[in-house]
C-alpha positions in Angstrom: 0.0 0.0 0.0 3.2 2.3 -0.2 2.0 5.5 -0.9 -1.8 4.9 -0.4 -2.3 7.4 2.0 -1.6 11.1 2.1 -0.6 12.7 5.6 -3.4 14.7 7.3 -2.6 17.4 9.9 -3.7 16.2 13.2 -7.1 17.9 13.1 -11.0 17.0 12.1 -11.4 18.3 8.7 -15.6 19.6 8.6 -15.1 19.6 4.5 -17.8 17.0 3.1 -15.2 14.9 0.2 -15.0 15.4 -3.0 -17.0 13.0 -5.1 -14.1 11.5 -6.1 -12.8 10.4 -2.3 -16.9 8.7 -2.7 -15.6 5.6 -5.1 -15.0 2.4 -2.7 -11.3 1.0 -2.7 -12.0 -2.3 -3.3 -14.9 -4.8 -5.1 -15.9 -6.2 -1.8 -16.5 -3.8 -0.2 -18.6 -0.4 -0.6 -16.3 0.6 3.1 -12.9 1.8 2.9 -10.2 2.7 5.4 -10.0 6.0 5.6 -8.0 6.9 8.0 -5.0 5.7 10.3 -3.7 7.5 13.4 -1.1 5.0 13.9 1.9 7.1 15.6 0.1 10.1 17.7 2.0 12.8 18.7 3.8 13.2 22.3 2.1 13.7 25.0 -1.2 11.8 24.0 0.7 8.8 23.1 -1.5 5.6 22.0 -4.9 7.2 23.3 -5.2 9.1 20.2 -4.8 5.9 17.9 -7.4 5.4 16.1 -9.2 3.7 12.4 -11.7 5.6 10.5 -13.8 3.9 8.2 -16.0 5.4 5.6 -19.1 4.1 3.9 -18.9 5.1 0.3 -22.4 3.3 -0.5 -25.8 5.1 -1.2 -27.2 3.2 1.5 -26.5 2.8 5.1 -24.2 -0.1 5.8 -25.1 -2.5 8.8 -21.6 -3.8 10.1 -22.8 -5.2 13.0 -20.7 -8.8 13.7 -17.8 -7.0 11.2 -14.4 -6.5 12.8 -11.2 -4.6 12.4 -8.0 -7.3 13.1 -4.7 -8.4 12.8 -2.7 -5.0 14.6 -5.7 -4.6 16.6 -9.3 -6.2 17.5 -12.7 -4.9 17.6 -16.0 -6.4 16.8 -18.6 -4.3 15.9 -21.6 -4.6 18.0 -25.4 -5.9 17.2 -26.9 -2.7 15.5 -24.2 -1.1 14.4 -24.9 1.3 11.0 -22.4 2.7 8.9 -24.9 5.9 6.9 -24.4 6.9 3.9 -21.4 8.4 2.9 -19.9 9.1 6.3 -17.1 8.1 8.7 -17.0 5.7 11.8 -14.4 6.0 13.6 -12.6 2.9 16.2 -10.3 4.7 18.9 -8.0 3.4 21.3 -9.9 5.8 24.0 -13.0 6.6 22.5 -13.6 9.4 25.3 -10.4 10.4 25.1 -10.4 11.2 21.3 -14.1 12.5 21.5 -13.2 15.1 24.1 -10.0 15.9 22.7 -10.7 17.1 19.2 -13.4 15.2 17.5 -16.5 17.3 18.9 -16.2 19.8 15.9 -20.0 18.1 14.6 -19.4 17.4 11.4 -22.5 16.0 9.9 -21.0 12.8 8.3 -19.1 11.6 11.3 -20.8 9.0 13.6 -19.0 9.1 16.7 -15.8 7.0 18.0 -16.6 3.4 18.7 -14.4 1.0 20.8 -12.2 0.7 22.5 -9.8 -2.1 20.5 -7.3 -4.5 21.9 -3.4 -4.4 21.3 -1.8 -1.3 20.0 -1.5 -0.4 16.3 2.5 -0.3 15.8 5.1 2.6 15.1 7.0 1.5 12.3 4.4 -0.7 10.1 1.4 -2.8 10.5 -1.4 -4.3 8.6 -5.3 -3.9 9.4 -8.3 -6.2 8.2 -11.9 -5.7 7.8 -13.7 -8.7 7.9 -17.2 -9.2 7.9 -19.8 -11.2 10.4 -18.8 -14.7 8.6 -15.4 -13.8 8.8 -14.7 -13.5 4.8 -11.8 -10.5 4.5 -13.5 -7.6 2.8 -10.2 -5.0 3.3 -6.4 -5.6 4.0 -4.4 -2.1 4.3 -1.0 -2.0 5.2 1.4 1.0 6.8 5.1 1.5 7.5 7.6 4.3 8.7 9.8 3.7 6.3 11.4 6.6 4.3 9.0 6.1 1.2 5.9 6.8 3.6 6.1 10.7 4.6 7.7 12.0 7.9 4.9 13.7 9.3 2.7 10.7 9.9 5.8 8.8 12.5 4.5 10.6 15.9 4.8 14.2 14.2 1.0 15.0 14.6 -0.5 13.8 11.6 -2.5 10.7 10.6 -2.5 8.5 7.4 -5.5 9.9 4.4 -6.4 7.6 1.5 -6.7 10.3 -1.2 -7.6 8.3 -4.1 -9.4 5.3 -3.0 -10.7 4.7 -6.5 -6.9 3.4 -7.9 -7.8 0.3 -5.2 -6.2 0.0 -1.4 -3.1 -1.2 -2.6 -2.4 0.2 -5.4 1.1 3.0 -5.3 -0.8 5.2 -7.4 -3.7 5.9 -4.9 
């Protein structure tokens, strides 16, 4: 996935995205990956991690039974909806991250779910959406390395697909 994702200042952007950001990242899936805090800035440390997902689908998307795995862990509970073209987000601290800087109300983010098991690592990682019968829907990988930009390594900023439609592995996305 080297150079999937753009690097995002460490804020909650309130801009709807562009139509084009609305094209799913994979044929399995109308969800994407979204976002990855991955490496928060000092002091917050790991309670800012977090995984956004995003439902690029015309309709709402029940994920209840789905679950994010591999780096972390966290089943989705019974009546959990994805709506229409917005965000879910799965935090580390989900109190933490809401109070901190995700109460900006933007109308297509749902709230921060969780909180996951483990810790999603520093230098590179691999997350997987799977869904209630366990079939894998989404496999995104991350790394440090000096390809990836600087600013996402504990500098303050988080991981952005910016062109989901190219596929979630593809170098060009």
């Amino acid at each position: 996935m080297l150079g999937l994702l753009r690097a995002e200042q460490f804020e909650v952007s309130t801009d709807v995205p562009s139509a084009r950001q609305f094209g799913p990242s994979s044929r399995r899936t109308g969800l994407m990956v979204s976002e990855i805090m991955y490496h928060p800035p000092d002091p917050f440390g790991d309670e800012m991690e977090y995984v956004e997902l995003f439902n690029t689908e015309p309709v709402d998307h029940d994920i209840s039974g789905f679950r994010i795995c591999s780096e972390i862990d966290y089943r989705f509970p019974e009546g959990t909806t994805v709506p229409t073209l917005s965000y879910l987000v799965v935090g580390r601290n989900p109190a933490f991250l809401e109070a901190s800087y995700m109460t900006n109300g933007a109308p297509y983010r749902t709230g921060v779910l969780g909180p996951y098991t483990n810790r999603l690592s520093k230098t590179s990682g691999r997350l997987r959406l799977r869904n209630r019968w366990d079939a894998l829907l989404l496999e995104v990988e991350y790394s440090d390395s000096a390809s990836w930009l600087a600013a996402v390594d504990g500098a303050g900023s988080s991981l952005v697909l910016s062109s989901p439609d190219f596929g979630e592995n593809n170098a060009h996305a």
